[in-house]
C-alpha positions as CSV (number, residue, x, y, z in Angstrom):
1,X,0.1,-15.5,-25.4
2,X,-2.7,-17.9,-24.6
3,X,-0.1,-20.3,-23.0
4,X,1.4,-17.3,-20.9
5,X,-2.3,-16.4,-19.6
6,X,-2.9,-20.4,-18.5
7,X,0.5,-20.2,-16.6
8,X,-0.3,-17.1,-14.8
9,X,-3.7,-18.6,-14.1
10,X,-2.4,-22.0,-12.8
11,X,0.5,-19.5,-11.0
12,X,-2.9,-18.0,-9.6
13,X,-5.1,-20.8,-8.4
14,X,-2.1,-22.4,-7.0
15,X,-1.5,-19.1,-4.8
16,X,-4.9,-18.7,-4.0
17,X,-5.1,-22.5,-2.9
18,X,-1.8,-22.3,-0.6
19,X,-2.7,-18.6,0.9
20,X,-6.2,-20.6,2.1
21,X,-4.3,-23.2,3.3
22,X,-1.3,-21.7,5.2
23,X,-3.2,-21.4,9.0
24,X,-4.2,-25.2,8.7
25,X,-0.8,-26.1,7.6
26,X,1.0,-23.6,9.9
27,X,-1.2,-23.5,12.8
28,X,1.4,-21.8,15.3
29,X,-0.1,-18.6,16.7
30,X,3.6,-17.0,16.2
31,X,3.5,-17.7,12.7
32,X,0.0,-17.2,12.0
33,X,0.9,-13.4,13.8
34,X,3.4,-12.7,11.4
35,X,1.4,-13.6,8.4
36,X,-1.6,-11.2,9.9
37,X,0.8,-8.7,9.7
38,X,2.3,-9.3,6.6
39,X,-1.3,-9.1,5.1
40,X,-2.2,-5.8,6.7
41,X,0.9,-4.0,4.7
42,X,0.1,-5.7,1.8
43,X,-3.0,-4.3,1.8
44,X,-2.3,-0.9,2.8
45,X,1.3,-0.8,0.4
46,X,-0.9,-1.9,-2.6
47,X,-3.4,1.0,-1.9
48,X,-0.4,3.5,-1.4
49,X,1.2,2.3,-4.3
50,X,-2.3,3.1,-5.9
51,X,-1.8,6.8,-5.7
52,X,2.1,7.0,-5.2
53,X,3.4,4.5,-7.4
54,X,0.7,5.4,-10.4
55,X,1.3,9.0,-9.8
56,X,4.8,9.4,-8.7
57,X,3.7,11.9,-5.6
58,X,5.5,9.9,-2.6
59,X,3.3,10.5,0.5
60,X,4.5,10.3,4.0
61,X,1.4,10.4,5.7
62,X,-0.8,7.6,4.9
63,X,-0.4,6.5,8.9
64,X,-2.9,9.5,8.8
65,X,-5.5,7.4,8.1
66,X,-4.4,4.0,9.0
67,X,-4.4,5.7,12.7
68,X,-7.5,7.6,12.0
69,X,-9.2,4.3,10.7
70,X,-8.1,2.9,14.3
71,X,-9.2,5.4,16.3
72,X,-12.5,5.6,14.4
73,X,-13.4,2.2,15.6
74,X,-12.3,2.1,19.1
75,X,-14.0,5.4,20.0
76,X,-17.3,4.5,18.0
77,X,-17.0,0.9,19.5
78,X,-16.8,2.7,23.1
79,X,-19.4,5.4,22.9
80,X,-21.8,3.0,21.1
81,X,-21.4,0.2,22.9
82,X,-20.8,-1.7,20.6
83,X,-19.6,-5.5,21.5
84,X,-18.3,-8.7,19.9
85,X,-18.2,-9.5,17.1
86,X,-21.0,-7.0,16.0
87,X,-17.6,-4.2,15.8
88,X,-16.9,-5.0,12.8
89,X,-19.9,-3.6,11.4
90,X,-17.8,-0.4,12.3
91,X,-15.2,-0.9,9.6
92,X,-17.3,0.8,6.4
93,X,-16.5,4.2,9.1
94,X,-13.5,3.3,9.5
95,X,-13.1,3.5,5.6
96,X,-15.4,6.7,5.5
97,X,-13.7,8.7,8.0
98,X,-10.3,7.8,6.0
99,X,-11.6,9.2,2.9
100,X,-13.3,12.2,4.6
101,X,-9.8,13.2,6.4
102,X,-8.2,12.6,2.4
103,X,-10.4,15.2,0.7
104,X,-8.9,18.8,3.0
105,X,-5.9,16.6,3.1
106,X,-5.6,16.4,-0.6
107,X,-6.6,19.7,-1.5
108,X,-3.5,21.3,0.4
109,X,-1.3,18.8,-0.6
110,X,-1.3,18.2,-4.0
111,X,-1.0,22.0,-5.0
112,X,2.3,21.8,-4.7
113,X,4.7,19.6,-6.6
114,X,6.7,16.4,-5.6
115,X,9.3,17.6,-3.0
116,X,7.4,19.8,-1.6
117,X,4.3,17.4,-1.2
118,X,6.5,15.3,0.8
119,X,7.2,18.1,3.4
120,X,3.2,18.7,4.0
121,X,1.8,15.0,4.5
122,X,4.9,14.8,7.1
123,X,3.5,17.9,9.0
124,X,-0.2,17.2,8.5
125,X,1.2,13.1,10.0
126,X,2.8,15.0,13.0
127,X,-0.2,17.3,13.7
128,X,-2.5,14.2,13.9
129,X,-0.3,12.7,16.2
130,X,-0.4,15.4,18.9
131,X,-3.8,15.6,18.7
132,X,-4.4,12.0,19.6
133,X,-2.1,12.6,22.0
134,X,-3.7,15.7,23.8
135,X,-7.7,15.3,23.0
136,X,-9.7,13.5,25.3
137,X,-12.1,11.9,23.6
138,X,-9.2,10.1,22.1
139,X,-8.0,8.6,25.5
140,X,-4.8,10.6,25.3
141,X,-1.7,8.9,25.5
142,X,-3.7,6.0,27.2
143,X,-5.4,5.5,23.9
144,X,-8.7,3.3,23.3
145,X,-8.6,-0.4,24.0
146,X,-11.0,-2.8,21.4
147,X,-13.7,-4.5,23.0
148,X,-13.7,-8.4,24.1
149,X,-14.3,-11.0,20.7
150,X,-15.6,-13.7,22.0
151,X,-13.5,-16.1,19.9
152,X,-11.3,-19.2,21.1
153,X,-8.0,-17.8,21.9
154,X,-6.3,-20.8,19.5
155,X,-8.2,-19.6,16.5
156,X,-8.4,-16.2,17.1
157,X,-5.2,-15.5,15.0
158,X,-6.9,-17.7,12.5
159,X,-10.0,-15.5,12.0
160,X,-7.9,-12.6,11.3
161,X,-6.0,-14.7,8.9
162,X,-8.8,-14.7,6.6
163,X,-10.0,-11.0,7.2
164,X,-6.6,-9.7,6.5
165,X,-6.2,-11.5,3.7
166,X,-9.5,-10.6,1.9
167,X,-8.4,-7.2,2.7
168,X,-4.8,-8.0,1.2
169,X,-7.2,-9.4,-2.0
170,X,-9.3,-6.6,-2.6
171,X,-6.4,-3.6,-2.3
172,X,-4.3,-5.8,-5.0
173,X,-7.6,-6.2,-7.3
174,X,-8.2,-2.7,-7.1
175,X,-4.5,-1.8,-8.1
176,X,-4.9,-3.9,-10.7
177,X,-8.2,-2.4,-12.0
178,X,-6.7,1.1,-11.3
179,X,-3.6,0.2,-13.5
180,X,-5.7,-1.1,-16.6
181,X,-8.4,1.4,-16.4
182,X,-8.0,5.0,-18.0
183,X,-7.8,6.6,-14.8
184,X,-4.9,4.9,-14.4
185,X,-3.3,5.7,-17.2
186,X,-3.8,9.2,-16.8
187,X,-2.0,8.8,-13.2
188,X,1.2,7.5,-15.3
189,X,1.2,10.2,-17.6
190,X,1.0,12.6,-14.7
191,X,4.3,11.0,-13.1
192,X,5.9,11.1,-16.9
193,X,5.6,14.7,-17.5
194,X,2.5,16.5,-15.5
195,X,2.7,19.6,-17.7
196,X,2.5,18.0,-21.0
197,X,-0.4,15.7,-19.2
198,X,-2.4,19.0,-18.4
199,X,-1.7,20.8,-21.8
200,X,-3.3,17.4,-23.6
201,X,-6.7,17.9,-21.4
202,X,-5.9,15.7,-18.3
203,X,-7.6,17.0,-15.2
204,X,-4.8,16.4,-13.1
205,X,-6.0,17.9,-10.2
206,X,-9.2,15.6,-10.2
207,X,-6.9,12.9,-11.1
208,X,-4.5,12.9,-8.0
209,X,-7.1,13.5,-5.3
210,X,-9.4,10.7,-6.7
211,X,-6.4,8.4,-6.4
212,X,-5.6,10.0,-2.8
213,X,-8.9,9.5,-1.4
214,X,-9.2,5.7,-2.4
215,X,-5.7,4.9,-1.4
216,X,-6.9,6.3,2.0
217,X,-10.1,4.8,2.2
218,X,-8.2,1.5,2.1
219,X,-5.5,2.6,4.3
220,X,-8.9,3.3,7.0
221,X,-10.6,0.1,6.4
222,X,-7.7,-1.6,7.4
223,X,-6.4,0.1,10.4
224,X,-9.7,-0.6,11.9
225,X,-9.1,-4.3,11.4
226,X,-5.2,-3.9,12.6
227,X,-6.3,-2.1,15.6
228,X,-9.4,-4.8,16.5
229,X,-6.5,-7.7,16.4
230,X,-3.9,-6.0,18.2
231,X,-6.7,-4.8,20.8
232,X,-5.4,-1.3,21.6
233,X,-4.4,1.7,20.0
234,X,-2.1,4.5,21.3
235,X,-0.4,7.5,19.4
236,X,2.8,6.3,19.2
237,X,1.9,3.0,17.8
238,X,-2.1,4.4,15.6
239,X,0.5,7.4,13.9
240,X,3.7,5.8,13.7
241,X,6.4,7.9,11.8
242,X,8.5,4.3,10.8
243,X,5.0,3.3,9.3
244,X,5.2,5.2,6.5
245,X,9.1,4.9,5.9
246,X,8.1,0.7,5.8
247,X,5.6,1.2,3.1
248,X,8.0,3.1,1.0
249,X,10.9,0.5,1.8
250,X,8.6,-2.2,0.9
251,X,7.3,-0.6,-2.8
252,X,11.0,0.5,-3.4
253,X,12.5,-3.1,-2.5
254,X,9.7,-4.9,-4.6
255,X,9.1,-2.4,-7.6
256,X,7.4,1.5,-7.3
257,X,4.4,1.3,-9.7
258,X,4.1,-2.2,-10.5
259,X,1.5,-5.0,-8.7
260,X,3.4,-7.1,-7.4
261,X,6.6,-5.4,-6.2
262,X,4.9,-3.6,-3.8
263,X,3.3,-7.2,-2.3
264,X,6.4,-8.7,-2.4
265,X,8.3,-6.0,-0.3
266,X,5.9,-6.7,2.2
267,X,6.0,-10.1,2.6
268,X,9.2,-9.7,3.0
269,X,10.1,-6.5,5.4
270,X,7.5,-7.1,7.7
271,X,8.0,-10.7,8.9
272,X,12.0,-9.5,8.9
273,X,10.8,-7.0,11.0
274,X,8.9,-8.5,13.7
275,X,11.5,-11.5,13.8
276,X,14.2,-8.8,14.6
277,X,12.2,-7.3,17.2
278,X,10.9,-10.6,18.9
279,X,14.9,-12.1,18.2
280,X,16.8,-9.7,19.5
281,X,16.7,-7.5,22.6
282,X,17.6,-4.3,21.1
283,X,14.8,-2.2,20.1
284,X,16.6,-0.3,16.9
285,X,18.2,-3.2,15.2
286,X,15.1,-3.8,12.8
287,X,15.4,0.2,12.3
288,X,19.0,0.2,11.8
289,X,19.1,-2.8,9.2
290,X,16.2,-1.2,7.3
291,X,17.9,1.7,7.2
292,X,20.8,-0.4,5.9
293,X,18.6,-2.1,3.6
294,X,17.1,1.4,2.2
295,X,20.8,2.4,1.0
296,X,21.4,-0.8,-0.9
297,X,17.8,-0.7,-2.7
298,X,19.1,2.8,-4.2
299,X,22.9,1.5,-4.8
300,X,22.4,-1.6,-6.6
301,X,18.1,-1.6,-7.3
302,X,16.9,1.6,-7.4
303,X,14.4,0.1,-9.7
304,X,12.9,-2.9,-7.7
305,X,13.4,-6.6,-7.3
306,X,10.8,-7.2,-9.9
307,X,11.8,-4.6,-12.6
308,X,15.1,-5.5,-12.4
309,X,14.6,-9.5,-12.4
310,X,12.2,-8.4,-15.2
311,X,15.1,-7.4,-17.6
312,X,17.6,-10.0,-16.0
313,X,15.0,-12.6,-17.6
314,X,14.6,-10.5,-21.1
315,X,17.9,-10.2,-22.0
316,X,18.4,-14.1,-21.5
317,X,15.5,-14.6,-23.7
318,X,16.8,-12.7,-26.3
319,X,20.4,-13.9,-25.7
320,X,22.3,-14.3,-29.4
321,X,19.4,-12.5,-31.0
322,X,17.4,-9.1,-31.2
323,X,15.1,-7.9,-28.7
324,X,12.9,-6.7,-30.8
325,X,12.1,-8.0,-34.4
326,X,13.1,-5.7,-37.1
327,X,10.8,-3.1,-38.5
328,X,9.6,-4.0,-42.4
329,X,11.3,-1.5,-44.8
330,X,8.1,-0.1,-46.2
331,X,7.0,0.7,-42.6
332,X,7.1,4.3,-42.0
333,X,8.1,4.9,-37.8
334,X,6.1,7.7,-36.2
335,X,7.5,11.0,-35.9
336,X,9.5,11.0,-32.6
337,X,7.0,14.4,-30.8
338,X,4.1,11.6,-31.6
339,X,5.6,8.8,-29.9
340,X,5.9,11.1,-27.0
341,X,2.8,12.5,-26.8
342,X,1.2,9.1,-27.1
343,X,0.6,7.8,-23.4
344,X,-0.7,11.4,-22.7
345,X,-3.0,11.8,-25.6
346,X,-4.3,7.7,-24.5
347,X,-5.7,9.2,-21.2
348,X,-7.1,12.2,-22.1
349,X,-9.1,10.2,-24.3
């Protein structure tokens, strides 16, 4: 075990070291673009993945606050006048006003179960989008432009660089704290069997809007930062309905509920993505193939490149020998309604 932990923290410092290094060793602005955006989903899929992977509720209407987050900051930045580089103070509202939107959000939402769940963030996500659309104080269907930085135009990718990937850094530390923490627990034992989590004294109502409201605070903070590096925000791009179908796609592809699936889908998808759409001069190709890609996930992964490669690597471990190591005669196995019951009884604790 202690040889496993110095691997993974050599794996670490090694990734830490080449993610610092990548815009001094890749210093095109095309490329440095497509990392920026790579980093912005893999911040916003680890916070999704926060409450829908732990919790098993897929939402469809995260753009909600991603948009909202954007909006947030142009309109304060405008109203304000606010200027430079003094608009990022701005973000924490961004973050705010994401959370706020989460709490009425939540509360209608997660009354009902899955399916139906599904069917309300998609109508909530469509009523946002009209109303940026209509309301003037959101610029209509002009939308809100970001004010000037006053950075050089060579190293301007760069700065975002390193503000998308602290971003990218503190959404996967809080999965991970989420995932080892009580609270986290109690969100698996919710997507296990919600019933039996409620009858063994889990609050699961408290539970599941806690988890929504910090997935979208995340999802706020960092659609101000997309929306002061792409400069503009309008409603078709701020609440984007192929947003929240690539977030799914990403934590599918790479592994619903684990870390690093979730970071790995999007470090994948996106850069696909916006090579696609810079490649080729049809429009719906990247749609199309992720569409494609969607079917074969369910077909052949349905559990996720890391799950799956997971068990690929177990059962070559343990090739020619048992899994697991047989249990002592004398030991006596729990009763099978105790094994079952154990995960739940864990979190209410």
């Amino acid at each position: 075990m202690s040889r496993q932990r110095a691997t993974a923290g050599l794996g670490l410092i090694v990734l830490a070291a080449v993610a610092v290094a990548f815009p001094l060793v890749f210093s095109s602005p095309v490329i440095t673009n497509y990392a920026v955006y790579a980093l912005i989903f893999v911040a916003v899929v680890s916070a999704w993945n926060v409450f829908s992977g732990f919790s098993g509720y897929i939402s469809l209407g995260h753009a909600v606050f991603f948009g909202s987050g954007a909006y947030t900051v142009g309109i304060a930045a405008r109203d304000w006048h606010v200027n430079g580089v003094s608009v990022f103070a701005l973000l924490p509202l961004a973050a705010v006003v994401g959370a706020v939107i989460a709490v009425p959000f939540g509360l209608v939402a997660l009354r009902v179960r899955r399916h139906t769940f599904i069917v309300i963030t998609i109508a909530v996500f469509f009523i946002f989008q009209l109303m940026a659309a209509n309301f003037s104080f959101t610029g209509g269907s002009v939308g809100v432009a970001a004010p000037f930085l006053p950075w050089n135009p060579t190293s301007f990718n760069d700065h975002f660089y390193y503000i998308t990937l602290g971003c990218a850094v503190a959404a996967i530390v809080i999965a991970v704290l989420v995932r080892r923490s009580r609270f986290g627990l109690q969100l698996r034992a919710i997507r296990d069997d919600e019933d039996r989590a409620r009858g063994l004294g889990v609050r699961t109502m408290k539970v599941k809007l806690t988890a929504f409201v910090l997935s979208a605070t995340v999802a706020g903070l960092v659609g101000g930062v997309w929306f002061l590096y792409l400069t503009q925000v309008q409603p078709p791009s701020g609440y984007d309905p192929l947003f929240d179908l690539s977030l799914v796609l990403m934590a599918f592809l790479g592994g619903l509920g684990t870390i690093s699936g979730p970071v790995l889908g999007a470090l994948v998808i996106e850069p696909g993505q916006l090579y696609l759409t810079i490649r080729y001069t049809n429009g719906y190709l990247s749609e199309i193939l992720l569409g494609a890609l969607f079917l074969l996930i369910a077909l052949f992964v349905p559990r996720g490149i890391v799950p799956t490669a997971g068990e690929w690597v177990g059962r070559l471990r343990t090739r020619g020998r048992p899994a697991v190591a047989p249990v002592p005669a004398q030991a006596s196995a729990p009763a099978p309604s105790e094994a079952s019951e154990a995960p739940a009884k864990e979190a209410r604790r």
